[in-house]
MIZAGU-318378 format. One record per residue: residue number from 1; chain; z, y, x of N, C-alpha, C, O, CB in turn; residue in one letter. Coordinates in steps of 0.02 Angstrom, whole numbers, plus 50000, padded with zeros to 5 digits. Each point is the difference from the previous one (the first is absolute). Glycine has a CB too. Layout:
BEGIN
   tipa   vexvo    n_c3    n_c2    n_c1   ca_c3   ca_c2   ca_c1    c_c3    c_c2    c_c1    o_c3    o_c2    o_c1   cb_c3   cb_c2   cb_c1   keba
    NUM       A       Z       Y       X       Z       Y       X       Z       Y       X       Z       Y       X       Z       Y       X      A
...
***
This chain:
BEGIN
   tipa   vexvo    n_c3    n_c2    n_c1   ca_c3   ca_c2   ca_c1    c_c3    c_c2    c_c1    o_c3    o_c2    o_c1   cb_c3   cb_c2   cb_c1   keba
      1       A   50210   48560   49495   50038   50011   50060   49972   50061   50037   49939   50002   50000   50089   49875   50009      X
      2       A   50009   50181   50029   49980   50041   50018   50005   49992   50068   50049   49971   50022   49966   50081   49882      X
      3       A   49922   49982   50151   50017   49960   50051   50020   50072   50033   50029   50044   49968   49891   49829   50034      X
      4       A   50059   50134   50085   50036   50045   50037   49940   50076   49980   50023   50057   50000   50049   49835   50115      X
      5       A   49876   50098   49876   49945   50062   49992   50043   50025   49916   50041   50045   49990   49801   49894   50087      X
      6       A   50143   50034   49898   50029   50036   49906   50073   50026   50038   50006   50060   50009   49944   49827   49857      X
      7       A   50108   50062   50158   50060   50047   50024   49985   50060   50034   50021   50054   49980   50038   49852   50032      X
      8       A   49915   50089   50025   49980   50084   50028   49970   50046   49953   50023   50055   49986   49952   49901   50120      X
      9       A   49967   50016   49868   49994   50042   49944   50038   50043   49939   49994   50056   49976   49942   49873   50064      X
     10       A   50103   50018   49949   50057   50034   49946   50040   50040   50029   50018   50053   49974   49990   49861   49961      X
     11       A   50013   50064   50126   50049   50044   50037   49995   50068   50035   50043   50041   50018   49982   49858   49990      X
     12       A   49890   50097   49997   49955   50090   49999   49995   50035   49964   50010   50060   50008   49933   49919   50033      X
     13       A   50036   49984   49887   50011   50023   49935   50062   50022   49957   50000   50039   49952   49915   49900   50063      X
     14       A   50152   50018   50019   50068   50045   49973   50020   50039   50058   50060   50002   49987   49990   49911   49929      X
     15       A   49945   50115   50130   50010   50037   50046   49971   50056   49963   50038   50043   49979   49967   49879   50124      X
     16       A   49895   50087   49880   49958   50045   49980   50045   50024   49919   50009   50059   49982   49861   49879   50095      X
     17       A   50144   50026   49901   50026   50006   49932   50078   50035   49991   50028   50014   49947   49893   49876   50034      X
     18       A   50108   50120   50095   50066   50020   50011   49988   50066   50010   50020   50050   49969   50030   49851   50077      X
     19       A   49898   50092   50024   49998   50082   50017   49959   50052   49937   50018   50058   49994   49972   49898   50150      X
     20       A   49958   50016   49812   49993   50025   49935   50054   50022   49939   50011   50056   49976   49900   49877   50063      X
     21       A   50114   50008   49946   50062   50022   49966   50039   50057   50030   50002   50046   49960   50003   49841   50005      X
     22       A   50021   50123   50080   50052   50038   50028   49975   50085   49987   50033   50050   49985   50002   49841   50114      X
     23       A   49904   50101   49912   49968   50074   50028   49987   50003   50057   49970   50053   50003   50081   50002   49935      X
     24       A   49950   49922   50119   50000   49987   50072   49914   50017   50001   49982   50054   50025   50135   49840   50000      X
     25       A   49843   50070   49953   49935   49977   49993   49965   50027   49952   50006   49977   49943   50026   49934   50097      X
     26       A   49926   50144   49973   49929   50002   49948   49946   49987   50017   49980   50014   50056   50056   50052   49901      X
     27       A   49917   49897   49987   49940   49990   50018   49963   50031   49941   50009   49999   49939   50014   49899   50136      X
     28       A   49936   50129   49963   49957   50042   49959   49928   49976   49999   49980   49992   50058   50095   50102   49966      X
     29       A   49876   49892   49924   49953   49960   50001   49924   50061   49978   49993   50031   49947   50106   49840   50018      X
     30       A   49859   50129   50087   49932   50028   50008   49947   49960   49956   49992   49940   50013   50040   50098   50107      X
     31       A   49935   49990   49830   49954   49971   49979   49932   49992   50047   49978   50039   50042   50082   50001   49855      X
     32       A   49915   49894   50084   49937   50008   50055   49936   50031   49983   49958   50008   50044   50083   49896   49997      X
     33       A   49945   50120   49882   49965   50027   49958   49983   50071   50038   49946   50027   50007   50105   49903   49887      X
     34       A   50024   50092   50130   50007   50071   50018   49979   50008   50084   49966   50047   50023   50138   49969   49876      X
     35       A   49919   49939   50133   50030   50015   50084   49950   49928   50026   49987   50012   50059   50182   50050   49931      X
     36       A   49811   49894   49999   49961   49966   50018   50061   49943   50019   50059   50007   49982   49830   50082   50048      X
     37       A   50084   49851   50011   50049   49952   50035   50042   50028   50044   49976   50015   50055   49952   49906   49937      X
     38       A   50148   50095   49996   50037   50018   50050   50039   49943   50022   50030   49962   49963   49968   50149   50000      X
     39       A   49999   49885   50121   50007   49958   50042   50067   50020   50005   50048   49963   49989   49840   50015   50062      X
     40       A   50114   50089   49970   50055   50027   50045   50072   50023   49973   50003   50040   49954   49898   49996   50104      X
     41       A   50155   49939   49970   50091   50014   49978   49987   50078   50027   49968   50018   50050   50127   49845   49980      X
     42       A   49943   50178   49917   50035   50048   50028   50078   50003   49949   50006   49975   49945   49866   50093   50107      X
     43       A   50174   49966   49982   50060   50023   49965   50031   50045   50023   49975   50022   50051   50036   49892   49916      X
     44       A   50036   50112   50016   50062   50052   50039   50094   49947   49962   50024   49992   49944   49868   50189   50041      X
     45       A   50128   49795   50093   50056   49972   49977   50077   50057   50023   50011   50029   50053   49910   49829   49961      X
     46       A   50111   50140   49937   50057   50064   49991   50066   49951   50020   50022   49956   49963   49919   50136   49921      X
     47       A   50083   49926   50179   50066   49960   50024   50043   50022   49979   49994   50054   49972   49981   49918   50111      X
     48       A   50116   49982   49919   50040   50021   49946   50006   50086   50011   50011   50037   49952   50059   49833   50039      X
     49       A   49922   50155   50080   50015   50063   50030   49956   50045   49974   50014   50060   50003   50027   49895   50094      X
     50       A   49913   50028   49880   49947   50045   49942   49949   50024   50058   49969   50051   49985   50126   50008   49903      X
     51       A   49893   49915   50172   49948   50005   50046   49930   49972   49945   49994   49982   49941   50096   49992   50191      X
     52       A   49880   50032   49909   49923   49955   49972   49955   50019   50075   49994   50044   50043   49997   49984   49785      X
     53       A   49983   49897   50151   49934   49988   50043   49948   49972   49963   50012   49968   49948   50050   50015   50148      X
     54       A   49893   50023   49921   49919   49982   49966   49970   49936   50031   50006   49975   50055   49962   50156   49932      X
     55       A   50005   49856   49972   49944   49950   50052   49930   49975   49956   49987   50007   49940   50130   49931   50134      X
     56       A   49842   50028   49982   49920   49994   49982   49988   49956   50010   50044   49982   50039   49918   50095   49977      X
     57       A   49988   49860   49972   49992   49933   50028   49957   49969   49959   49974   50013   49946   50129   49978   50102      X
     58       A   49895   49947   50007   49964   49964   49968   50029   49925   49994   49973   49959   49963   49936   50122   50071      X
     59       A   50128   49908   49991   50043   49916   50011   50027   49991   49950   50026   50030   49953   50006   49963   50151      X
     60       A   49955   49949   49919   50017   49938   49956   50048   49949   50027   50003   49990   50061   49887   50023   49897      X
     61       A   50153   49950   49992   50031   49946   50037   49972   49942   49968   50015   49973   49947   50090   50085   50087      X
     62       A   49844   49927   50020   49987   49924   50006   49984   49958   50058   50001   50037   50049   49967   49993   49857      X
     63       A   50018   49914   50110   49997   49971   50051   49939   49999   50023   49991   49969   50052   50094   49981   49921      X
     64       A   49865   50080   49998   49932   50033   50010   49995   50072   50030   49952   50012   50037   50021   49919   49868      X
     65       A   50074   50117   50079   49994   50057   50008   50024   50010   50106   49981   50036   50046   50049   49991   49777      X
     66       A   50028   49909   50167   50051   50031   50073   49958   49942   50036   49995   50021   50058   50162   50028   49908      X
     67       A   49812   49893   50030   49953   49983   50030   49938   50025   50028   49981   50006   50058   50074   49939   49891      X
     68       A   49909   50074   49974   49918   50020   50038   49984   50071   49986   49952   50027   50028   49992   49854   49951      X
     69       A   50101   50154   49973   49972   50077   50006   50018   50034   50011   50057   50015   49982   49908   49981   49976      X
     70       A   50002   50038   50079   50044   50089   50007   50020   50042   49945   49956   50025   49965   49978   49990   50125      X
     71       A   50138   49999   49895   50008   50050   49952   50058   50059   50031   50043   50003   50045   49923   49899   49852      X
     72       A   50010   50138   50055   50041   50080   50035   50055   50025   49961   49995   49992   49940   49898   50056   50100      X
     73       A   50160   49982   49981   50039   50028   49966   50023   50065   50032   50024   50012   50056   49999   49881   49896      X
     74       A   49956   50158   49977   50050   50066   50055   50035   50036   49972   49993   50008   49940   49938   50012   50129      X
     75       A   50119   50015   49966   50067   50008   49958   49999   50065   50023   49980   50010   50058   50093   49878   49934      X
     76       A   49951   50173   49962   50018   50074   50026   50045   50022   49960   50000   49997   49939   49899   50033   50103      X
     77       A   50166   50008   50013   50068   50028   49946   49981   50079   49994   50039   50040   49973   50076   49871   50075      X
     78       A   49825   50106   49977   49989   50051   49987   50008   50038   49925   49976   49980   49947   49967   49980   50152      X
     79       A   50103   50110   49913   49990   49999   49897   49908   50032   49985   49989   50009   49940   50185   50049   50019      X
     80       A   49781   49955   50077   49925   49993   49977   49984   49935   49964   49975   49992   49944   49992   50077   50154      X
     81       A   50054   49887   49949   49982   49945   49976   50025   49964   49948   49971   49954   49971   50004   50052   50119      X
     82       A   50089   50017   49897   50048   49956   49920   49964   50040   49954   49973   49970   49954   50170   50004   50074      X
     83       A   49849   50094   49976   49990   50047   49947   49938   49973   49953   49982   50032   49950   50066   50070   50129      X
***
């Protein structure tokens, strides 16, 4: 029997598995051999209008993160910053 935690789970996981399929979503994976433990999100997301904005971070979604820690996010449409 699956209870309400696995339903959410699956339902993050075909959402993640949608925006992958489509092209919407890349993830690109850092070896730690090379770059050490990376903590930190960055991306550049391209709207249907072909804008882009960037961003940096460190959050997380969990009920640990929006409770007890401070995390940062910062976003620039600057084109320095997409480039």
């Amino acid at each position: 029997m699956e209870g309400p935690v696995e339903e959410k789970a699956r339902e993050r996981f075909r959402r993640l598995f949608q925006l992958l399929h489509s092209g919407k979503l890349q993830v690109r994976v850092v070896l730690d051999g090379i770059f050490g433990l990376i903590h930190g999100k960055a991306g550049v997301i391209t709207f249907v209008d072909g804008e882009k904005t960037c961003f940096m971070g460190s959050a997380n979604e969990s009920r640990t993160t929006w409770e007890l820690n401070y995390e940062l996010i910062w976003e620039d449409q600057s084109p320095e910053a997409i480039s």
